[in-house]
C-alpha positions as CSV (number, residue, x, y, z in Angstrom):
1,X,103.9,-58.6,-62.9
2,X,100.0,-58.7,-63.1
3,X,100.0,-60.6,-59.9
4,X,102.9,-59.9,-58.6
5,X,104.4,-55.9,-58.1
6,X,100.6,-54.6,-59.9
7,X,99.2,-55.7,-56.3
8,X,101.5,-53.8,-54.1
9,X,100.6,-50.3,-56.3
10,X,97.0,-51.5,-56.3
11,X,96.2,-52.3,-53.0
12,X,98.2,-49.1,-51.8
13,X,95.6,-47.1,-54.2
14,X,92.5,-48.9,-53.5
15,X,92.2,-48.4,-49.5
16,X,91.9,-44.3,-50.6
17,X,88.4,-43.9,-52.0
18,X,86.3,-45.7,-49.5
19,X,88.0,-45.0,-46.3
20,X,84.9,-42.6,-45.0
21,X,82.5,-45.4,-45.9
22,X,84.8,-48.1,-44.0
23,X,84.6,-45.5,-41.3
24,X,80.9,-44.8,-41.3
25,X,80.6,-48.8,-41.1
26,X,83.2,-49.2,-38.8
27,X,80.4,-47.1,-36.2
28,X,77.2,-48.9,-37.8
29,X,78.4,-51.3,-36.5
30,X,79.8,-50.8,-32.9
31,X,76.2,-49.2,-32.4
32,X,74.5,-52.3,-33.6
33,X,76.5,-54.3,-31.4
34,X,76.7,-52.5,-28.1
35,X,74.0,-49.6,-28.6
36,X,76.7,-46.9,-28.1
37,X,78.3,-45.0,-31.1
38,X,82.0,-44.7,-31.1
39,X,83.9,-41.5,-30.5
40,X,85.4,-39.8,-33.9
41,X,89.2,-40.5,-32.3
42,X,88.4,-44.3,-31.6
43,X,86.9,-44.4,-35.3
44,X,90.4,-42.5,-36.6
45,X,92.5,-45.2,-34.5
46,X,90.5,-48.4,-35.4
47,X,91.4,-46.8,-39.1
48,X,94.7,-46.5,-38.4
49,X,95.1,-49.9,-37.3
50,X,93.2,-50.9,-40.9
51,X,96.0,-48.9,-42.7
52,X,98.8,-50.2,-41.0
53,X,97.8,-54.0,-40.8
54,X,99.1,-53.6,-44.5
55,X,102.7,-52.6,-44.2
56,X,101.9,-54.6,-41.3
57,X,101.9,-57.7,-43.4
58,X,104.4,-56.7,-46.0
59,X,107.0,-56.7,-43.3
60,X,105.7,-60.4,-42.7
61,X,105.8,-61.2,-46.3
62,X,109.1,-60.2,-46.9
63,X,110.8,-62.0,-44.3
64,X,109.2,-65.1,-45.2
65,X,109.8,-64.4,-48.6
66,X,113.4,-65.6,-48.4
67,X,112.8,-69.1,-47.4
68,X,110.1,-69.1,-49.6
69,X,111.9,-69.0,-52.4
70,X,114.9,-71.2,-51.8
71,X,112.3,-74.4,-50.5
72,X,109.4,-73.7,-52.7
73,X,111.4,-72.4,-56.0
74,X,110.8,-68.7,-57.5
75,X,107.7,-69.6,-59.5
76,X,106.0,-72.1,-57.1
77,X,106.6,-69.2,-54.3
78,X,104.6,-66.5,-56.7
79,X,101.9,-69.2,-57.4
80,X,101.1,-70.0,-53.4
81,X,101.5,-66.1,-52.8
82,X,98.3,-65.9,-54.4
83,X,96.2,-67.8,-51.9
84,X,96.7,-64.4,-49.3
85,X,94.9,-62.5,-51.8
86,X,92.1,-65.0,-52.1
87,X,92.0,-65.4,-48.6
88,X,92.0,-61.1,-48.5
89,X,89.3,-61.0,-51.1
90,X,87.2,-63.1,-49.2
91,X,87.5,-61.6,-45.8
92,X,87.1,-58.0,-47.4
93,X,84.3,-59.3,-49.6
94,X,82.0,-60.8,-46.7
95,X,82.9,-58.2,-44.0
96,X,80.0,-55.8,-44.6
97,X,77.7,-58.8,-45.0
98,X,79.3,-60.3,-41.6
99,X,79.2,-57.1,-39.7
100,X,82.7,-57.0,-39.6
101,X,85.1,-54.3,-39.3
102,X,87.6,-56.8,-37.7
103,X,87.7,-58.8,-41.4
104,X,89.2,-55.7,-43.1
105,X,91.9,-55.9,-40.8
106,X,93.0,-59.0,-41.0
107,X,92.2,-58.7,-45.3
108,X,94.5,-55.6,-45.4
109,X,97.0,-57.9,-43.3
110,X,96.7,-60.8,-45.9
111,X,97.2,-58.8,-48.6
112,X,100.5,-56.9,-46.7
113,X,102.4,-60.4,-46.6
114,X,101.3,-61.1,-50.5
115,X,103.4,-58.0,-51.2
116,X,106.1,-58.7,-49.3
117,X,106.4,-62.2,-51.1
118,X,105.8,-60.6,-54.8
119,X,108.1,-57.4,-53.7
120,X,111.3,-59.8,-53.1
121,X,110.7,-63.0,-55.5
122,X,109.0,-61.2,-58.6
123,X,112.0,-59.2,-59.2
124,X,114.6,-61.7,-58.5
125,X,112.3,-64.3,-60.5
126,X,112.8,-62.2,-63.9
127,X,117.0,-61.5,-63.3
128,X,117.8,-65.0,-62.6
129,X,115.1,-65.9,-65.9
130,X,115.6,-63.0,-68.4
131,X,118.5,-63.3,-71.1
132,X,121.2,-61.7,-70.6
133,X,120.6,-58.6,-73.3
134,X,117.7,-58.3,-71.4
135,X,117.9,-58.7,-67.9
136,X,117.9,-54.6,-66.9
137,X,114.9,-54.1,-68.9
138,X,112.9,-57.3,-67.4
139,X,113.8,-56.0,-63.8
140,X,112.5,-52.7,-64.5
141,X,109.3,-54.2,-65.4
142,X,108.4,-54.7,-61.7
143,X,108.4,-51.0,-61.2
144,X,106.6,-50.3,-64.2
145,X,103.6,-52.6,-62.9
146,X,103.7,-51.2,-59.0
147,X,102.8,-47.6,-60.7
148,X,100.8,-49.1,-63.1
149,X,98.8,-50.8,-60.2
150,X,98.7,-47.4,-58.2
151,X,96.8,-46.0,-61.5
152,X,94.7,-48.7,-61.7
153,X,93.8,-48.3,-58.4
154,X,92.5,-45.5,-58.3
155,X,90.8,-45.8,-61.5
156,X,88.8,-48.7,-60.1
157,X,88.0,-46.4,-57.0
158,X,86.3,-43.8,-58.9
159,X,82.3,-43.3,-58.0
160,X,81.6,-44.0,-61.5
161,X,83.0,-47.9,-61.1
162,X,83.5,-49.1,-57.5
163,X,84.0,-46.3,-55.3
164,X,80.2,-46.3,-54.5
165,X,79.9,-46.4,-50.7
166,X,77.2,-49.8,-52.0
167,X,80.0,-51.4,-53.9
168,X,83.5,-50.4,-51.5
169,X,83.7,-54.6,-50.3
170,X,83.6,-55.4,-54.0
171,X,86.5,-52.7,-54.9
172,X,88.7,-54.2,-52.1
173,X,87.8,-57.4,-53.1
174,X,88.7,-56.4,-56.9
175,X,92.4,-57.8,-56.2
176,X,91.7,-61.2,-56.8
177,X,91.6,-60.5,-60.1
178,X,94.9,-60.2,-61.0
179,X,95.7,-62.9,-59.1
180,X,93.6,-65.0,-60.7
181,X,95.3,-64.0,-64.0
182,X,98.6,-65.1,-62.2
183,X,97.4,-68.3,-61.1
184,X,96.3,-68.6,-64.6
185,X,98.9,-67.9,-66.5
186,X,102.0,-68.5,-64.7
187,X,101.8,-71.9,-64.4
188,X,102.9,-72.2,-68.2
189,X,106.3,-70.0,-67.6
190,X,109.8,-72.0,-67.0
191,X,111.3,-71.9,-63.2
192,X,114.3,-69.9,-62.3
193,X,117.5,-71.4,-64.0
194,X,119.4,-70.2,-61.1
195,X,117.3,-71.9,-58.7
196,X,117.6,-75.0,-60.7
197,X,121.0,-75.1,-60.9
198,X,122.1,-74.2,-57.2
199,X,118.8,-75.0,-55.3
200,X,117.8,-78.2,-56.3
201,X,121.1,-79.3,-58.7
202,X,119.3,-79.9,-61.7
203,X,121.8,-79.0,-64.3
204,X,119.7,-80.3,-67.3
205,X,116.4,-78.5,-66.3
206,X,118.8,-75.8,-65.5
207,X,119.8,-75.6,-69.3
């Protein structure tokens, strides 16, 4: 769950508390490149197209998420769903140093499609895995850490930790953490029995 629903609620929350610093840089640097300031509706629309590169990507993620997880198995598909946060982290990280507004785009993009992917394969990873006893509780668990992510989120975003208009690449950067929990830990969990069984036809790994 840590880096798979927890991103979607986090990422949702995290993109609130330094949006009027994204903005003021957003027109540092258009002045610093061309000398002319931009107007305040070009500033609200290049932040628009910030926001939306996120659902932007979750749209992406999800209908990749399919194939995903019938070629690459459930758990392998949550593993390499990690590398768009990385690749998010990095971009967001750097954009400030790079002069950048164009690099939180395409971060907020990345880190759309990694929550399409864990949106559709987390869940169904924990039915097809969970005993049977079990199963409804284990599938709730994926909303449980979407609302714990959006708490989290804005936690983290507070002035007193990383909501500093200094430290706003490092808050939306602050997502590769959980990942790197994920990439950590889930490694050591079993694959999908399901996907065992009918995907590849391994009935003894299956069992």
């Amino acid at each position: 769950g840590i880096g798979g629903t927890f991103q979607y609620g986090y990422n949702i929350s995290i993109i609130n508390a330094p949006a009027s610093y994204i903005q003021t840089f957003m027109n540092a640097t258009w002045l610093e490149r061309t000398g002319v300031p931009l107007e305040s509706n070009v500033i609200l629309l290049l932040w628009s197209f910030t926001v939306s590169a996120y659902p932007l990507g979750g749209l992406t993620g999800a209908v990749v998420a399919g194939p995903m997880a019938i070629m690459l198995g459930r758990k392998m598909s949550l593993l390499l769903n990690n590398v768009f946060v990385i690749i998010a982290a990095t971009l967001s990280g750097f954009s400030r140093m790079a002069k950048s507004f164009e690099m939180i785009m395409l971060s907020r993009f990345f880190t759309g499609v990694n929550a399409g992917v864990s949106m559709n394969i987390q869940p169904m990873y924990l039915a097809e895995s969970a005993p049977k006893k079990l199963r409804g509780a284990v599938a709730l668990t994926s909303a449980s850490f979407t609302a714990l992510g959006l708490v989290l989120g804005q936690v983290v975003g507070l002035r007193e930790l990383l909501g500093e208009e200094k430290s706003w690449p490092f808050l939306l950067a602050s997502n590769v953490v959980p990942a790197l929990i994920q990439l950590t830990a889930l490694p050591w969990f079993p694959e999908s029995p399901r996907y065992l069984l009918i995907d590849c036809g391994d009935k003894e790994s299956c069992i």
